[in-house]
C-alpha angles and dihedrals in degrees: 000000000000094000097046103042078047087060096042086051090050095051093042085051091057104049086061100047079057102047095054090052094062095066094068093061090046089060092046101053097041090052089044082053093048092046089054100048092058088049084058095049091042096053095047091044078058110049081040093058087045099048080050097048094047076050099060095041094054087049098050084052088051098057091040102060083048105049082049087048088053106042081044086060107044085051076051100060088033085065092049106045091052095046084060096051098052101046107068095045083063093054107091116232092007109157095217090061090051086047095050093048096046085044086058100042092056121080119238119250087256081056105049084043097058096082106090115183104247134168128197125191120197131199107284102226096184089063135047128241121264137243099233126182112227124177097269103044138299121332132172126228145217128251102223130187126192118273119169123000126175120173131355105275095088130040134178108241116184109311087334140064125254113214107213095183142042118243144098124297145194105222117187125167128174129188125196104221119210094179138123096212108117094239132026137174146131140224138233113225129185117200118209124229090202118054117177124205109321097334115132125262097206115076120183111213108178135013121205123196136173142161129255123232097215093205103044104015103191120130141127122228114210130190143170152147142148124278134172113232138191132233098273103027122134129218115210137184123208139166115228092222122079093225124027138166107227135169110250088201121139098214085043112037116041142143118200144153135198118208106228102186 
């Protein structure tokens, strides 16, 4: 029994010594399979990156020669519209050319609307102001002189404007105060040349009120506003107060009015 148990226990012995043997290959070959798998990645990522690149490059030619095609025919259409331009205008007698300059020397019709008849009165200094009854007591009045006039649908009439055409007009007055009194102000008044059954002639347009400093009484009052007005209407300006100490100044005191259409 000691032979043969001796034998059983060699063999034994040397299929292990076999068997861990084997691991060693099998390590050898797994990481030679993954080496050559990521070769293999590598090598694709590569010619990927290449076929990309040769892409782009292709593209960036491509706009280029048509950014170039492009620029070359736009210089292209400026030659020849100047070109255009130009030679009719060296032709002698060419109607074209007569046509082009008396284009040019006539306004457009922006331009030619851009007149509008105004009228603008300033504070007279070399007269007083005035005592003037108003329908709802006594009011004084302003001595007015012509300023600026352009065109035939207002004129200055007296201390009031006469409006000479019907339209639509933009009417604006201000008055520097110089008085004590808590509160001053004036009124706008249009005064119809047509008046129909019991309606009243006298329309106030525009009230303007402002507060008095006792002690330094120095402040402007300034209103405005669009109306429409009739041939023969007249604007007027009067402050609700039978005495008042106003500024006649020209650039302080004013009443004027812009016909708009």
């Amino acid at each position: 029994m000691g032979p043969a148990m001796a034998g059983v226990e060699a063999g034994t012995g040397q299929r292990a010594g076999e068997g861990r043997l084997s691991w060693p290959v099998f390590l050898l070959t797994l990481a030679a399979v993954t080496s050559s798998s990521l070769s293999a990645l590598s090598l694709y990522q590569l010619m990927a990156l290449r076929a990309e690149v040769e892409g782009l490059k292709s593209e960036v030619v491509r706009r280029r020669e048509e950014s170039q095609e492009v620029k070359h025919a736009s210089q292209t259409d400026n030659m020849s519209s100047r070109r255009s331009i130009h030679e009719p205008l060296h032709q002698p007698g060419s109607p074209h050319a007569f046509a082009l300059i008396k284009k040019r020397s006539l306004p457009s019709d922006s331009e030619a609307s851009v007149s509008q008849p105004c009228l603008q009165l300033l504070a007279n200094s070399s007269r007083k102001t005035f005592g003037k009854e108003f329908e709802s007591g006594p009011h004084t009045g302003i001595p007015w002189q012509s300023g600026l006039k352009r065109g035939s649908a207002l004129e200055p009439d007296g201390d009031s404007i006469l409006v000479r055409e019907e339209g639509f007009y933009f009417v604006y007055s201000q008055i520097y105060y110089m008085d004590s009194t808590f509160a001053m102000g004036h009124v706008v008044i249009r005064r119809k040349r047509n008046v129909v059954g019991d309606e009243d002639p006298y329309v106030i347009l525009f009230r303007c009120i402002q507060s008095m400093n006792p002690v330094y009484p120095f402040n402007t009052c300034y209103t405005g506003g669009i109306v429409k007005l009739e041939a023969g209407d007249h604007l007027e300006l009067l402050i609700p107060r039978s005495t008042a100490n106003v500024s006649l100044d020209g650039d302080a005191t004013f009443l004027g009015a812009v016909k708009l259409a």
